[in-house]
C-alpha positions in Angstrom: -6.9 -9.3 24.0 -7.7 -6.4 22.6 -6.5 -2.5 24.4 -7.2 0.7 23.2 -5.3 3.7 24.3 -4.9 7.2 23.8 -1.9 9.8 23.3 -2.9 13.5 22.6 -5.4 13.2 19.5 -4.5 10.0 18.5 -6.5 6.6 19.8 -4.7 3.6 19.1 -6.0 -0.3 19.1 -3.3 -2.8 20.2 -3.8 -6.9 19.8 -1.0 -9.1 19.9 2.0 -7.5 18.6 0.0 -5.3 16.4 -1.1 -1.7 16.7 -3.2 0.4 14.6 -3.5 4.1 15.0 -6.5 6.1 14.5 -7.0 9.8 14.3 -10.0 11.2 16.2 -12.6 13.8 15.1 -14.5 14.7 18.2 -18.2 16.4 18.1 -17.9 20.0 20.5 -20.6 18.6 22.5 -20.1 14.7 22.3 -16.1 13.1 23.9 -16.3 9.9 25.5 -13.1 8.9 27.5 -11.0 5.9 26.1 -11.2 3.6 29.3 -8.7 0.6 27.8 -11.6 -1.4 26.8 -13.6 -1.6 23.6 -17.0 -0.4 23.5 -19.1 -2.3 21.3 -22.5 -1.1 20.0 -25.4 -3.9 19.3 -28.4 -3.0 17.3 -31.6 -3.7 19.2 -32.4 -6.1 16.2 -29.4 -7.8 16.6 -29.5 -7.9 20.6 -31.8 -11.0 20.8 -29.3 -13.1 18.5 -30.0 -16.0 16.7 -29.4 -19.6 16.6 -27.0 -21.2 14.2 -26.6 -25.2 13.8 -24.4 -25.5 10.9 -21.2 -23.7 9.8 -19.8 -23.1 6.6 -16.2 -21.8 6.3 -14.5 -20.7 2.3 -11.3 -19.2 2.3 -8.3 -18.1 -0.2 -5.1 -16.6 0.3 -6.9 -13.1 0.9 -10.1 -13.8 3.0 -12.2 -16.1 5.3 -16.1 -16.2 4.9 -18.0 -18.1 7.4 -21.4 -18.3 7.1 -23.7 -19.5 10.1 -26.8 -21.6 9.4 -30.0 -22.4 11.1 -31.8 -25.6 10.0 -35.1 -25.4 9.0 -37.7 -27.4 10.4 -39.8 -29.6 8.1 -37.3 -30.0 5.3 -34.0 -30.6 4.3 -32.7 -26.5 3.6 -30.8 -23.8 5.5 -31.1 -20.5 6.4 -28.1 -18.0 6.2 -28.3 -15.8 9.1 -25.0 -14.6 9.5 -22.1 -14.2 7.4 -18.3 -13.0 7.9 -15.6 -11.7 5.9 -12.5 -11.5 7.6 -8.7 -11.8 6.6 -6.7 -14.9 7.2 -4.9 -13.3 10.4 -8.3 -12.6 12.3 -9.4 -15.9 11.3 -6.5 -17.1 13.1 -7.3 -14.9 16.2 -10.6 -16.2 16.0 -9.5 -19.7 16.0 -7.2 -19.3 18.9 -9.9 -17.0 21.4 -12.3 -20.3 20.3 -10.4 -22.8 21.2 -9.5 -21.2 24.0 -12.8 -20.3 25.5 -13.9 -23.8 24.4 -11.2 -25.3 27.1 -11.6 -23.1 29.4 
């Protein structure tokens, strides 16, 4: 799970064990109120999604790509319509929030 907090100027991110501290640079006009929860912003071309039916996952010591696939009707290709590039601790996180939400 992910929090975010705030002391005086400072906004930090906590997950797990970890936190990460961010300094904030407000517009005069423009302050939104850090509420515990992250605020994620979706594209509207992004906010339909797509479908992906195959999964590719390459990895080293230093990062994790995983590439999402759609199959194409008619032949035997793919289409890439996604890829990540994470470290090998988010990957982990990933894995875990998965497997979790996969059992329920």
């Amino acid at each position: 799970m992910i929090n975010k907090f705030q002391k005086g100027k400072h906004i930090y991110t906590k997950w797990g064990n970890k936190t990460e501290q961010v300094t904030v640079v407000r517009e005069k006009k423009k302050e939104e109120k850090v509420t515990g929860q992250l605020k994620v912003e979706v594209p509207e071309a992004m906010a339909g999604g797509v479908n992906a039916d195959l999964f590719a996952i390459h990895s080293n010591g230093d990062e994790f790509i995983i590439d999402s696939c759609k199959s194409m009707q008619g032949n035997r290709g793919v289409k890439l319509v996604s890829r990540v590039i994470t470290n090998p601790e988010h990957a982990k996180k990933f894995f875990h929030a998965l497997k979790k939400a996969i059992e329920g």
